[in-house]
C-alpha positions as CSV (number, residue, x, y, z in Angstrom):
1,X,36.0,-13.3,-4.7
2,X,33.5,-10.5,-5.0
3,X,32.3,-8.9,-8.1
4,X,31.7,-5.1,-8.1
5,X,29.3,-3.8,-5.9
6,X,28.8,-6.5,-3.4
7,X,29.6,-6.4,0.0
8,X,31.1,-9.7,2.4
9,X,28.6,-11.8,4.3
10,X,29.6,-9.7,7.7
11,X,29.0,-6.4,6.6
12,X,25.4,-8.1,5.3
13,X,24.6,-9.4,8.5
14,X,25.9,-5.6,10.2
15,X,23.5,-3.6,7.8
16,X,21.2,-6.4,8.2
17,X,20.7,-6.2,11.3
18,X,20.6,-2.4,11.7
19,X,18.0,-2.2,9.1
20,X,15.9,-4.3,11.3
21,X,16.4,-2.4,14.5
22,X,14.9,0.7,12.6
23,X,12.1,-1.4,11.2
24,X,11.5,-2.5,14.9
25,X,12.0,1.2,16.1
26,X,9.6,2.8,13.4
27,X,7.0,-0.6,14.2
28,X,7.1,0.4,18.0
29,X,6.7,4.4,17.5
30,X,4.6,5.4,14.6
31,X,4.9,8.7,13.6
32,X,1.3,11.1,14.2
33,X,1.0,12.4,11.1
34,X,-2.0,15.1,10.7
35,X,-4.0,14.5,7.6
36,X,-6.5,17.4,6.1
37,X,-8.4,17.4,3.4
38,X,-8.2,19.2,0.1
39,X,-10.2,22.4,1.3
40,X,-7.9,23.0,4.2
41,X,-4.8,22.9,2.5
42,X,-6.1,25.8,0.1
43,X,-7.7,27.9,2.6
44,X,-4.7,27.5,5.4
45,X,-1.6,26.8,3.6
46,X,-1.8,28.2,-0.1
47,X,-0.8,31.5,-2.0
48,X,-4.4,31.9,-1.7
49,X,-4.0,32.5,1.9
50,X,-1.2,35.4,1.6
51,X,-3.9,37.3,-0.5
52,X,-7.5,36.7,0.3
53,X,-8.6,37.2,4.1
54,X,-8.5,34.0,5.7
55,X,-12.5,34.0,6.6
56,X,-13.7,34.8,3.2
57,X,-11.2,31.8,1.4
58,X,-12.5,29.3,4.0
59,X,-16.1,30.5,3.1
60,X,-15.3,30.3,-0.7
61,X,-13.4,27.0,0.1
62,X,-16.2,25.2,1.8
63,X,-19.3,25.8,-0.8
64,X,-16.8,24.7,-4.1
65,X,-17.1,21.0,-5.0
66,X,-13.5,19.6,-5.7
């Protein structure tokens, strides 16, 4: 007899073993992901960007310490 929210041993072993055909799948293709740093974030992809000219933030970007 099963008890609220468990599931029978079949549909384990089904989402079982789907669950470790993704973990296989995301082992054997790792996604690129592109990391930047602080600075580059600000100067490329803030508010900042939409108001300041994009040489002068990058400047003011690059001599701050943060």
């Amino acid at each position: 007899m099963l008890k609220n929210g468990q599931i029978e041993d079949k549909e384990a072993n089904q989402l079982q073993g789907e669950i470790d055909q993704k973990i296989f799948y995301l082992n054997m293709h790792t996604p690129t992901i592109e990391l930047m740093d602080q600075k580059t974030k600000i100067a490329y992809y803030s508010e900042l960007s939409e108001i300041f000219d994009r040489h002068e933030l990058v400047h003011a970007v690059e001599n701050t310490d943060f």
